[in-house]
C-alpha positions in Angstrom: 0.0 0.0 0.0 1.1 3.4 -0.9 2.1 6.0 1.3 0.7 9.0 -1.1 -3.0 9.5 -0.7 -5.2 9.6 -3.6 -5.0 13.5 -4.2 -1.2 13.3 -5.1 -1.7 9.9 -7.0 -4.3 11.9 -9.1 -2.0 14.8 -9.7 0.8 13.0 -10.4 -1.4 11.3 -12.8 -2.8 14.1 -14.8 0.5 16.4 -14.5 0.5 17.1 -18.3 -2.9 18.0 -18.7 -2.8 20.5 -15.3 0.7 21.8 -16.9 -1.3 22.4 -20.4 -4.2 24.2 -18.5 -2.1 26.4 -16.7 -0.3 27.7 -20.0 -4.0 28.4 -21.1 -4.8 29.9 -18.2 -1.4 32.3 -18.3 -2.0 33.4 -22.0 -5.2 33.7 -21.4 -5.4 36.1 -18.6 -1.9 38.0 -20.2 -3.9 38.7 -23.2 -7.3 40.2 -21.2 -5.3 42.5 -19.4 -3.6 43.8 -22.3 -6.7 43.7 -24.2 -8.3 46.1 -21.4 -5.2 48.4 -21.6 -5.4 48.7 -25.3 -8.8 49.8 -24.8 -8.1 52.0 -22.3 -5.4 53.5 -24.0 -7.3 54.0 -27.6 -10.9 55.1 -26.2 -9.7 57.2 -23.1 -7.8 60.6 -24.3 -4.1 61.3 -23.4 -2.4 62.6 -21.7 -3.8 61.2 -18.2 -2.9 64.3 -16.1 -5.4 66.7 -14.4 -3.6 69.8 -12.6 -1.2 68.4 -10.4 -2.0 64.7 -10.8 -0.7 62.2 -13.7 -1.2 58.7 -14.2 1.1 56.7 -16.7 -0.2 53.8 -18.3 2.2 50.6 -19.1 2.3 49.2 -22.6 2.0 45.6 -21.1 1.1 43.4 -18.5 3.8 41.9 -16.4 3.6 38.3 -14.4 3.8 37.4 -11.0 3.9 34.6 -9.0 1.2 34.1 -6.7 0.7 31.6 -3.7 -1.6 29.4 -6.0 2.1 28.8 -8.3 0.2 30.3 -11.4 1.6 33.5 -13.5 -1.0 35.7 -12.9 -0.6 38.7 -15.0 -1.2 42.3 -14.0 -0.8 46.1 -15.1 0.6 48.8 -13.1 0.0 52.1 -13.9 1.1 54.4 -11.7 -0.3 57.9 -10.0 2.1 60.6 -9.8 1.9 64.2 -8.1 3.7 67.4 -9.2 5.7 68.9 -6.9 8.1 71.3 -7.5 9.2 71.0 -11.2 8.9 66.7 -11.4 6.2 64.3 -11.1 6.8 61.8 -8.1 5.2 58.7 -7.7 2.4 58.6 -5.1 0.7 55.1 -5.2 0.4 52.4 -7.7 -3.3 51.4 -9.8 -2.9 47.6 -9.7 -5.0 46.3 -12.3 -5.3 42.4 -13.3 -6.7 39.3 -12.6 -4.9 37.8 -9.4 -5.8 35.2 -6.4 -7.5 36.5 -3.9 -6.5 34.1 -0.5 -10.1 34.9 0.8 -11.9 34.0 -1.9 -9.6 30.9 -2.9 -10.5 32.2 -6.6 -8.8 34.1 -8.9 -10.3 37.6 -9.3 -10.4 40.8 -12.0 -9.2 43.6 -9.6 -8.4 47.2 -9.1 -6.5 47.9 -6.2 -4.6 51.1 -4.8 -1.4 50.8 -3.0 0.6 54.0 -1.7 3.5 54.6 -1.9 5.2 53.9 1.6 6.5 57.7 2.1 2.4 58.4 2.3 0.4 56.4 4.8 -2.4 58.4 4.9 -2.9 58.7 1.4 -5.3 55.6 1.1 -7.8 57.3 4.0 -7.7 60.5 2.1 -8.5 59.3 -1.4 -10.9 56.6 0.0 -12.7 59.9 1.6 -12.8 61.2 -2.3 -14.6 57.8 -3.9 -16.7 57.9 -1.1 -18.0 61.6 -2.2 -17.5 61.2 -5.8 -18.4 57.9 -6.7 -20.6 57.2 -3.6 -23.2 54.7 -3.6 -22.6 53.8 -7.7 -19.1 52.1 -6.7 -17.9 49.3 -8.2 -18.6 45.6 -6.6 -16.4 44.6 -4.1 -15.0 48.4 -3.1 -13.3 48.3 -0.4 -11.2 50.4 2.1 -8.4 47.7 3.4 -7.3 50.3 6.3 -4.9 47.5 8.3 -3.0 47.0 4.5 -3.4 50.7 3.5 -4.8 50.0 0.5 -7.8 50.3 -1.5 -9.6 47.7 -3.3 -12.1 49.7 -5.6 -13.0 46.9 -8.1 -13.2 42.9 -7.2 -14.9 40.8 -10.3 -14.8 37.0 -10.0 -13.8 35.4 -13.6 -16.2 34.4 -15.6 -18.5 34.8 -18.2 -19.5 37.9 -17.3 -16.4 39.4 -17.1 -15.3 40.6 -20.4 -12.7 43.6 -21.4 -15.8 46.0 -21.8 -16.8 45.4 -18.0 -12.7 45.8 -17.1 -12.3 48.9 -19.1 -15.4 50.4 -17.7 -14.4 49.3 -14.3 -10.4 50.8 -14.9 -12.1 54.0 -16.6 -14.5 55.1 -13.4 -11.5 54.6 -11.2 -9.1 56.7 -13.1 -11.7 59.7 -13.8 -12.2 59.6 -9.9 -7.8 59.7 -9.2 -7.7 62.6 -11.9 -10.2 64.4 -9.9 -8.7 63.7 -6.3 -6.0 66.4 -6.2 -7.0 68.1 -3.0 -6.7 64.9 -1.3 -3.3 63.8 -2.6 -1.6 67.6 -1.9 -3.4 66.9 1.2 -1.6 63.7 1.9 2.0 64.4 0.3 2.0 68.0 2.5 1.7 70.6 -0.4 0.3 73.6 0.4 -0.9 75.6 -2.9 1.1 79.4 -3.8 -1.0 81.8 -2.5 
């Protein structure tokens, strides 16, 4: 008798086909977030800066590894503020499909992170989709106040998700940054020339 349950048996015996689905599953997902940043890149006008706020969009997605052991692919654009003469990078817009531990599913999401120089950045600016976006968020907005971050889109993958619903979802969020100036001189300590 065997000292591997059935599980790993199981594995072990359909290793090539699992391999061969996640390939699929990597190109796949590689090509719907490019596909969304193509759109959002074609049907949004440049430049993406509003006053003192900029946001640059990547050409591509990149990979990552995530705890599941799949390449999950992701964009990062990032938000900048002008101060002084330069842009400097505030936060990052994380957009992609990723696992989520909580769910133990892999997820479309669009998540804030700040840069470490501001903590209170993700109170401020979730202060600003509150007021602007308000009750017509997105599913699955959410302030994550121990991880300073925001989560302002969480899809699960499936047939309803489609590069339409991402794009919409990416071009909601990014109106709403453009327009959250106040808050981010708030948060990086500009005070405007008088």
């Amino acid at each position: 008798m065997s000292n591997l349950s059935e599980v790993t048996i199981l594995i072990s015996q359909r290793a090539g086909e699992i391999e061969r689905a996640r390939d699929v599953f990597r190109d796949e997902t590689r090509q719907f977030v490019n596909s969304t940043l193509g759109k959002i890149r074609r049907d949004l006008s440049e430049p993406w800066t509003l006053g003192r706020l900029r946001i640059d969009i990547p050409k591509e997605s990149e990979s990552e590894g995530t705890p599941a052991g799949l390449d999950s692919p992701f964009a990062c654009c990032q938000l900048r503020f002008r101060k002084e003469a330069t842009f400097r990078q505030v936060a990052d817009i994380r957009l992609g499909i990723d696992f989520e531990q909580s769910a133990a599913a892999f997820l479309w999401q669009v998540v804030l992170l700040p840069s470490s120089k501001y903590p209170r950045l993700d109170d401020l600016l979730w202060n600003h989709w509150q007021t602007t976006v308000g009750n017509a968020s997105l599913p699955g907005s959410a302030h994550q106040a121990k991880s300073n971050t925001i989560l302002f889109a969480q899809r699960p993958v499936g047939a309803e998700l489609t590069v339409n619903v991402a794009f919409n979802d990416m071009k909601i969020v990014l109106e709403a940054l453009l327009k959250a100036g106040p808050a981010v001189a708030e948060s990086v300590g500009f005070e405007p020339e008088v």
